[in-house]
N, C-alpha and C positions, 0 to 999 in steps of 0.2 A: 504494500500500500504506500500509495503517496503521501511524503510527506509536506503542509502546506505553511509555508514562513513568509509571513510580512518582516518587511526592509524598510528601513525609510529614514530621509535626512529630516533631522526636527532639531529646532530650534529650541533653548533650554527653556522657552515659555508654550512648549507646545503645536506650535506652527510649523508643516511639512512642506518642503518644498514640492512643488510639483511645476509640469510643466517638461522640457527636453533641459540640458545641459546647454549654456550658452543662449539661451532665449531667454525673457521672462515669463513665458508660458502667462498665468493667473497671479504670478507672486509679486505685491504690493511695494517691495522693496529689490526686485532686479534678481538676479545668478546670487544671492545672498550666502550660498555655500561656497561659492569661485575659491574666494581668499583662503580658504581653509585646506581646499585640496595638496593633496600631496604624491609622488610619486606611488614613496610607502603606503597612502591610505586607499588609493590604486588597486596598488597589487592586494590588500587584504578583503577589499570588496569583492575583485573577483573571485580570490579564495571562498571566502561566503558564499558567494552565486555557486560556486561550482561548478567542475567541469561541464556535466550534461545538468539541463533544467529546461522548464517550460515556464509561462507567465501565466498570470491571472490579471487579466489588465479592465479597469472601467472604460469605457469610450472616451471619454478627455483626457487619459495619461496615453492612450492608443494613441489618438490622432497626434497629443504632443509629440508625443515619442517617434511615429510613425513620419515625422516630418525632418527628424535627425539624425535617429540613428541605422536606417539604409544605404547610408554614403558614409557615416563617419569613421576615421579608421580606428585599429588597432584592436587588441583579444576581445575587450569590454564589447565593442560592435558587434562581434565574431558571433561570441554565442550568444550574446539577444537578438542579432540577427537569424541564428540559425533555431532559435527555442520554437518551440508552438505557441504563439500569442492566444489564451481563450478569451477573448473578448466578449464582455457585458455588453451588449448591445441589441439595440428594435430594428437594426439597419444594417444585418449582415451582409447583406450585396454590396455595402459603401467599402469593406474592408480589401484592404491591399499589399500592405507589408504582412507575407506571408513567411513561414505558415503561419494558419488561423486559424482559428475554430470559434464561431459565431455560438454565446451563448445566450437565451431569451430571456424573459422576465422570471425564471423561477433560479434564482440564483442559488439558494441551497442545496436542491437536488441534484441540478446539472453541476456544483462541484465534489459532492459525495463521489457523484459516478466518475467525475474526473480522475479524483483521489485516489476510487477503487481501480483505477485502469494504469499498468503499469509501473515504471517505480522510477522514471524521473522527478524532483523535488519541483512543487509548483511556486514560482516566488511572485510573490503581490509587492510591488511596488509604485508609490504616487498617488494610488488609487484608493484614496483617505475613506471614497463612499461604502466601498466594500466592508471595511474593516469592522465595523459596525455588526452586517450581516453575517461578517464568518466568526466573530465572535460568538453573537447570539447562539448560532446553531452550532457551537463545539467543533468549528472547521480548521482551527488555527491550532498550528501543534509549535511554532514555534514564533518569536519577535524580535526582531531586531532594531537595535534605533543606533543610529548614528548622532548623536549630541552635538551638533556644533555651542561653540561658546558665543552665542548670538542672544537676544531677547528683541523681539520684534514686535510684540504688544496686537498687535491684529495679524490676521491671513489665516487660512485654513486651517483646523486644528485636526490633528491626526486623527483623534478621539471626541467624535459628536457629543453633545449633547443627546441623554439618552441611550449612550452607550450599555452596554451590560454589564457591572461590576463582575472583574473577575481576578484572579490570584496568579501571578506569576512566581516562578522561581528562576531565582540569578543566574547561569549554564556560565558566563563568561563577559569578562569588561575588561578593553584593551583601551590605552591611550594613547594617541598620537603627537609625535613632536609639534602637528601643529594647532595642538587643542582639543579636536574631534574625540571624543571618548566613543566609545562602540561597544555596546551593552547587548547581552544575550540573552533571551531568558527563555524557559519553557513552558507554554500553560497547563496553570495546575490544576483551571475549574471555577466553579463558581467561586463566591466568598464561602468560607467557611460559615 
C-alpha cells in the first residue's frame, strides 16, 4: 500500500507557499522562500520526494506547476516530470502535463483506491485545499513542513479553519545553514 505524505514550504506563522518556483503564483509577498534556498536544502528535498513517487495535486498547484516545471531543468524537474500527476479536478480534458490521472468530486474514495494500487509514495504538495480532506478521512500517513524563518501575517494557511484536530508524532527535524528547519512527523490519529 501507498504511502501518502504532505510536503510543504510554510512560513513560521503558518502561510504555504504555493504557486511554481520563480513566479508569485497567489502568494501576497512574491518567491518569499527564494532567499532561503540552498544547494544543501536541494538535494534533501529531493531525498524526501524520493527516487520513484507520484502527486496528488489540486487544480491550482496543477496549473501553477504545470506552467514551470515541463521545461525546467535539473533531477527536481526529472521526477515531477516523470510522476503521475492525480489531479482534483471537474475539467479532466483541460489537463496536459502528463502523466495524469483526472480525479472527480469524491476525493476520499478515489485516493483510498489510489493508495490501495501499487506502492509508489503519493506526495501532496501546495495543494493546502486537500489537506483538510485527507486529514478528515485518515489519508495522511505522513507530514512534512519545511519552516522557513519568515512571518508573513496573511496568505494561505496550510491548515483551514475547521480542520480536524489530530496528533502527530516527531519521525525527524533537520536544520539548515540557511535557516529552513525540516520537520517530520507521522500521524498518530485523532486527539486523544
Amino acid at each position: 500500500m501507498r504511502k501518502l505524505r504532505i510536503m510543504e514550504h510554510v512560513s513560521l506563522d503558518g502561510v504555504i507557499e504555493i504557486g511554481a518556483p520563480g513566479g508569485d503564483g497567489d502568494l501576497p509577498y512574491g518567491d518569499w522562500t527564494a532567499p532561503y534556498r540552498s544547494p544543501a536544502g536541494a538535494a534533501l528535498v529531493l531525498e524526501m520526494y524520493g527516487e520513484n513517487f507520484d502527486m496528488l495535486l489540486g487544480r491550482r498547484t496543477y496549473d501553477a506547476w504545470s506552467g514551470f516545471w515541463p521545461t525546467a531543468p535539473g533531477p527536481m524537474a526529472e521526477r515531477l516530470n516523470a510522476a503521475t500527476k492525480h489531479v482534483v479536478t471537474h475539467r479532466p480534458e483541460s489537463l496536459q502535463w502528463g502523466p495524469f490521472i483526472g480525479i472527480g468530486p469524491d476525493i476520499a474514495d478515489a485516493v483510498r483506491d489510489i493508495k490501495a494500487q501499487g506502492d509508489r509514495d503519493l506526495v501532496v504538495s501546495g495543494s493546502s485545499t486537500l489537506t483538510s480532506v485527507l486529514l478528515e478521512h485518515g489519508l495522511v500517513d505522513e507530514l512534512v513542513l519545511l519552516v522557513n524563518p519568515v512571518l508573513l501575517g496573511k496568505g494561505k494557511r496550510l491548515f483551514a479553519e475547521g480542520t480536524p484536530p489530530r496528533a502527530f508524532v516527531p519521525d525527524d527535524s533537520r536544520a539548515l545553514p540557511s535557516g529552513i528547519v525540516i520537520n517530520r512527523y507521522k500521524v498518530a490519529g485523532p486527539l486523544p
